[in-house]
C-alpha positions as CSV (number, residue, x, y, z in Angstrom):
1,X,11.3,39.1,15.7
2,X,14.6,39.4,13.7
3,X,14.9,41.2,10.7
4,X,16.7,39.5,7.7
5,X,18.3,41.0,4.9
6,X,17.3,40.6,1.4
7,X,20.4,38.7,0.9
8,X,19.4,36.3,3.9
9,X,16.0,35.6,2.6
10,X,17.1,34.8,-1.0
11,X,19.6,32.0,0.6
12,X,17.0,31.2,2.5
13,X,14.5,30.6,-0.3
14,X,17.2,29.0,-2.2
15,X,18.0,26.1,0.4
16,X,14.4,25.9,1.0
17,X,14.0,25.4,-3.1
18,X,16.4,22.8,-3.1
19,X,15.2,20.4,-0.1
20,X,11.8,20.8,-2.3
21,X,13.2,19.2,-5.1
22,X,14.8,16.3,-3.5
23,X,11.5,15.9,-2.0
24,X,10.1,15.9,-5.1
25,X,12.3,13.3,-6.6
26,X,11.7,11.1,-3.7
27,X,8.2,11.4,-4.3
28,X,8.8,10.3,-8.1
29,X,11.0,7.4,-6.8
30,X,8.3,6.1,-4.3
31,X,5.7,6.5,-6.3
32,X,7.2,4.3,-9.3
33,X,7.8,1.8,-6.9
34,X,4.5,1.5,-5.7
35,X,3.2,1.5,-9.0
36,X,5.5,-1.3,-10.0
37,X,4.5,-3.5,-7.1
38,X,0.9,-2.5,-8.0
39,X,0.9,-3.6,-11.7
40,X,2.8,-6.8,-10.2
41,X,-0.2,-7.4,-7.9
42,X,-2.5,-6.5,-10.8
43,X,-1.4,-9.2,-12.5
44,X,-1.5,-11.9,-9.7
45,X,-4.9,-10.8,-8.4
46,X,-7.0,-13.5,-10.5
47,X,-4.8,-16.1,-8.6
48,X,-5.0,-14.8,-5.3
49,X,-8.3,-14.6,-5.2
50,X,-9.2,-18.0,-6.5
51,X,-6.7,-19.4,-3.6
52,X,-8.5,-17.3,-1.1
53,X,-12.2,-18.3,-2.7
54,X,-11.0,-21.9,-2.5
55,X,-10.2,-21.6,0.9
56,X,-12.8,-20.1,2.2
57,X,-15.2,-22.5,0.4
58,X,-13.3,-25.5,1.8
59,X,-13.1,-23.8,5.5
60,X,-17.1,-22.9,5.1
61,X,-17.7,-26.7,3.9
62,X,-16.0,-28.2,6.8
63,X,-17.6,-26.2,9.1
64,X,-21.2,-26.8,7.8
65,X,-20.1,-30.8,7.8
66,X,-19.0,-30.5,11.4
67,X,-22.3,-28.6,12.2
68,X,-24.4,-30.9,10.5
69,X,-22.9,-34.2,11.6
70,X,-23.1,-33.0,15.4
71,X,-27.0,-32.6,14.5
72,X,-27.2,-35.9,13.3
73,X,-25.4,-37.9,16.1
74,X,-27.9,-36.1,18.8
């Protein structure tokens, strides 16, 4: 174990301080953009998800009318 001097420890802290707050600030950064592209989605979601209800209606129709015709031809 070394021992460090007071002086040592303080640049130490100090380096230590300052990656923290570019972390920080990357943090804010990513965290705005994700917010942005959430609000985005937000505001798209009603569409989306009567595409994706349409389609799975029409895929769950065919396949019922494929099922059902197969039945009938027997």
């Amino acid at each position: 174990m070394t021992s460090r001097t007071p002086e040592q420890l303080r640049a130490n802290i100090e380096a230590e301080r300052e990656q923290l707050v570019v972390a920080v600030e990357n943090l804010r950064e990513e965290v705005g953009s994700a917010s942005t592209v959430a609000a985005r989605l937000k505001n798209k979601l009603p569409v989306v998800a009567t595409g994706a209800g349409f389609v799975l209606g029409g895929g769950l129709g065919a396949t019922m009318r494929l099922i059902t015709r197969r039945g009938r031809r027997r």
